[in-house]
C-alpha positions in Angstrom: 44.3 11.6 5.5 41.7 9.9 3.5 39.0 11.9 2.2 35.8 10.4 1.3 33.2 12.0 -1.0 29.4 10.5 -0.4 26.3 10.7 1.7 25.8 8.9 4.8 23.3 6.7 4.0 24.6 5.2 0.7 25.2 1.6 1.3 28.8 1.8 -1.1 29.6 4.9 1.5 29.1 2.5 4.7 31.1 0.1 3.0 33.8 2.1 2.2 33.6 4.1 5.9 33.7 0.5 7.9 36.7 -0.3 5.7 38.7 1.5 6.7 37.3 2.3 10.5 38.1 -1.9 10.3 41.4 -1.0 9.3 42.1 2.1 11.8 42.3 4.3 8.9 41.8 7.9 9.7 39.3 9.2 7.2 37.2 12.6 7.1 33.4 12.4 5.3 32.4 15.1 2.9 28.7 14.6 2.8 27.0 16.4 -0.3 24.2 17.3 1.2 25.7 19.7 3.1 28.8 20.0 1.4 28.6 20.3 -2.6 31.2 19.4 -4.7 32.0 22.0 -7.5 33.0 22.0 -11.0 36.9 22.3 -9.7 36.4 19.6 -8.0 34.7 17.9 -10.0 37.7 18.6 -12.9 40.0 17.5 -10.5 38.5 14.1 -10.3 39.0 13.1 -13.5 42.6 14.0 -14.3 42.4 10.6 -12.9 39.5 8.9 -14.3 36.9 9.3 -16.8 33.4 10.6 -17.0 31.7 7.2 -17.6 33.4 6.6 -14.2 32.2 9.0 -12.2 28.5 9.9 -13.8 26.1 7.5 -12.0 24.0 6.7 -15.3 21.9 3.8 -12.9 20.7 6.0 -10.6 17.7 7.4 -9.7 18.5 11.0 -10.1 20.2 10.4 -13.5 16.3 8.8 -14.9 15.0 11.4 -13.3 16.0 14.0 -14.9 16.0 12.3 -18.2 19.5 12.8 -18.8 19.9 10.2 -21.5 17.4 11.7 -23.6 19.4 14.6 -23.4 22.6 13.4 -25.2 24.9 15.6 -23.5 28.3 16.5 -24.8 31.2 16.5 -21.9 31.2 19.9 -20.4 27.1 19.9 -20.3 27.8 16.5 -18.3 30.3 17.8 -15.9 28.0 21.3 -15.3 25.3 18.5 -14.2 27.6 16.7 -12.3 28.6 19.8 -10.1 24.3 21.3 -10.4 23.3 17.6 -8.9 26.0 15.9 -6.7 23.6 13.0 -6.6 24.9 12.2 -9.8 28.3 11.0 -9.0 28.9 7.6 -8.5 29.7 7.2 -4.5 32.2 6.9 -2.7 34.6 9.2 -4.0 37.7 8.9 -2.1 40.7 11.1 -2.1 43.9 9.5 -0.7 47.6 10.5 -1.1 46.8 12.5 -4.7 44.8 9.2 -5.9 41.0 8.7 -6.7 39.3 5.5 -5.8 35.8 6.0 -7.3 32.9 3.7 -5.9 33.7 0.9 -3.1 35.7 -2.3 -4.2 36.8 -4.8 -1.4 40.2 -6.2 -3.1 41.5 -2.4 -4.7 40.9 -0.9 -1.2 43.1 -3.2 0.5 45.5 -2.7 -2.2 45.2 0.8 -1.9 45.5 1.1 1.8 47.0 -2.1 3.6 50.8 -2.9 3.7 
């Protein structure tokens, strides 16, 4: 089962969901705003990639809270990460023990189609 980490209305999200609903992949969506990803998770994650990876430093939320200003070590980052969900770059997806962070046409198919 795919899992896919995001919220609804996140145009990378929709790409990724009518992916694989093209493909007749079976996929379930964790939506952080109802369902927040922890530090565990969040640790998880990246044993297979890296922080630059998965921090969103383009959006919105990351200017907002001024963030760069901040010059944040690691751990302070990944505490932020799991305080603000917003901050992660989106989709995450969890498939068969591997991470596919943020929606990419030709690594999908890779992923996922024989």
């Amino acid at each position: 089962m795919v899992t896919v980490y995001g919220i609804k209305n996140c145009d990378s999200v929709k790409k990724a969901l009518t992916f694989f609903k093209t493909h007749g992949i079976s996929y379930e969506l964790v939506d952080f705003k109802s369902t927040h990803a922890d530090c565990a998770t969040i640790k998880r994650w990246l044993e297979q990639t890296d922080l630059k990876t998965l921090m969103n430093s383009r959006g919105t939320t990351y200017r907002t809270l001024g963030l760069k200003a901040m010059d944040l070590d690691d751990a302070a980052k990944i505490e932020w990460l799991a305080k603000e969900n917003m901050l992660i770059k989106r989709p995450v997806v969890e498939y068969g023990g591997t991470i596919l962070v943020g929606f990419d046409q030709s690594r999908y198919e890779g992923v996922f189609l024989p």
